[in-house]
N, C-alpha and C positions, 0 to 999 in steps of 0.2 A: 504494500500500500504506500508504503513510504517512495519508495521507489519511484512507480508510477507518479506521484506527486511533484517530487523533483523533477521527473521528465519533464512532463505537463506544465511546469510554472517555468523551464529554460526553454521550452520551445514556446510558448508564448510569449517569452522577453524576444527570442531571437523572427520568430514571427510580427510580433509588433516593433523592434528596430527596423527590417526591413520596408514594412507596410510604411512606418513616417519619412523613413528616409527616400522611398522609390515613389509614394504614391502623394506625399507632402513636401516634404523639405526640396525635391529634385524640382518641381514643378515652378515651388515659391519662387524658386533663387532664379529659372528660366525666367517669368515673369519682371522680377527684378530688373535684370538684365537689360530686357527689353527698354522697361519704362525707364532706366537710369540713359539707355541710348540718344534720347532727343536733348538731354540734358545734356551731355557727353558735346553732342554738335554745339551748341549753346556755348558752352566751355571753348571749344575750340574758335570759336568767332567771338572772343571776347565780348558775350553777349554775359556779363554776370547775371545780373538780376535774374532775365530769363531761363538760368541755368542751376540758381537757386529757386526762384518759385514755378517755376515752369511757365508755361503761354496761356493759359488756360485749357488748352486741347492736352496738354502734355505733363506730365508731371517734372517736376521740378528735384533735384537732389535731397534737397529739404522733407517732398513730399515721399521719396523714394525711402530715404531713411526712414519716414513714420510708419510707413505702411507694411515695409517690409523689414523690418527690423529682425535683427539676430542672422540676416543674410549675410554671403559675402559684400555682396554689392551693395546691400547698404553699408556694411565697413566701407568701404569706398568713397560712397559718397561721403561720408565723413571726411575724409581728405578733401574731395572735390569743395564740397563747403568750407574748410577749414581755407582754401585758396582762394576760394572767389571771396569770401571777407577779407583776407590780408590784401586783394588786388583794389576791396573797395574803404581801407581802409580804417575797416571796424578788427580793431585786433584783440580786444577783448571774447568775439565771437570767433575768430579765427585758433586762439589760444583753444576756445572750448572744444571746436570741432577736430582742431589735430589732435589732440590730448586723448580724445575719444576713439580716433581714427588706434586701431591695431593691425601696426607694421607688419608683427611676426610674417615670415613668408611671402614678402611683397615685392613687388620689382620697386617701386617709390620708396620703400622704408630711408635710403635717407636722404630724398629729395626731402622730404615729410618733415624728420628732421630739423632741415635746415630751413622750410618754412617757420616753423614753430620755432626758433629760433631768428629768426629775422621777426614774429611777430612779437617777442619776449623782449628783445631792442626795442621795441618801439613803443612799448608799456614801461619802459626804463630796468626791465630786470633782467639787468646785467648775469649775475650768477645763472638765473636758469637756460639765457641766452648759451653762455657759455659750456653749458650740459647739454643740449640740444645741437650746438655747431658740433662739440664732441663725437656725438654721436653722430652728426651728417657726415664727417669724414674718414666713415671706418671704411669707407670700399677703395680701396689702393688702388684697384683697377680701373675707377676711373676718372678719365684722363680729365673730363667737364664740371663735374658738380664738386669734388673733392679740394683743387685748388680754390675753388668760389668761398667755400664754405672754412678752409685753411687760412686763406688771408682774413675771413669776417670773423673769425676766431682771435685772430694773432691781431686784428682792432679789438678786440673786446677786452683782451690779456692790457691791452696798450691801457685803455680806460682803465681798468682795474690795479694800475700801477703793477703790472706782472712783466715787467720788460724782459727779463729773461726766459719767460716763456711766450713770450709772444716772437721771442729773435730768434728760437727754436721753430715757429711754427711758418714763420716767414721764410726759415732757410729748407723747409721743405718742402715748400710753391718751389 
């Protein structure tokens, strides 16, 4: 009896994993996807506004994240939001959205970064500015975002009276 019980209560875990993830969660995040896409164009035609709240036919990043929350794509859109306020220069809302935004496993993680770090500048906090450029220059590989974020670092050190570590991070631009 026992047995049988065990069986019965792991095949309905692993019955009901599959049911949310194939016949719920796969569908949501296609979904997702779609609706964060007009958003995405929006983005790319420096259309902020419209790419935060959408056109009214479209939904908007904003709306993508409500709706589909605990998605990938709406992590995403967290980034996408956290940019389109730093580009409109509300950085308090920009702090909120990258902070929310999870890198783990991202091709952005430290574009992301060095956003939230360029919005930490501009709220005056220095120290966290300087944990966030940190962090935007761990990828040695590349050749574009890493000097950006190296010199906006070895400014920050310069502010912060760190001269010796700012003439470290300068001699590695």
């Amino acid at each position: 009896k026992r047995i049988n019980t065990i069986v019965t209560v792991v095949l309905a875990a692993v019955v009901g994993y599959f049911a949310y993830s194939q016949l719920y969660a796969a569908p949501r995040e296609e979904k997702a996807a779609n609706a964060m896409a007009f958003a995405q164009r929006y983005f790319e035609a420096d259309s902020v506004d419209k790419a935060l709240n959408g056109d009214g036919q479209h939904k908007g990043f904003l709306n993508v994240m409500k709706k589909y929350s605990g998605t990938k794509s709406a992590n995403l859109c967290s980034y996408y939001a956290g940019i389109c306020y730093l580009q409109k220069g509300d950085f308090k809302n920009a702090i909120k959205y990258l902070e929310d935004f999870d890198a783990k496993g991202t091709m952005v993680k430290y574009a992301a970064a060095g956003a939230l770090g360029d919005a930490y500048m501009e709220n005056n906090n220095t120290s966290k500015a300087m944990d966030a450029y940190k962090e935007a220059i761990g990828n040695k590989d590349d050749n574009m975002l890493t000097p950006l974020y190296l010199y906006r670092l070895a400014t920050v050190c310069e502010l912060n009276n760190k001269k010796d570590e700012a003439k470290k991070y300068y001699e590695t631009i």
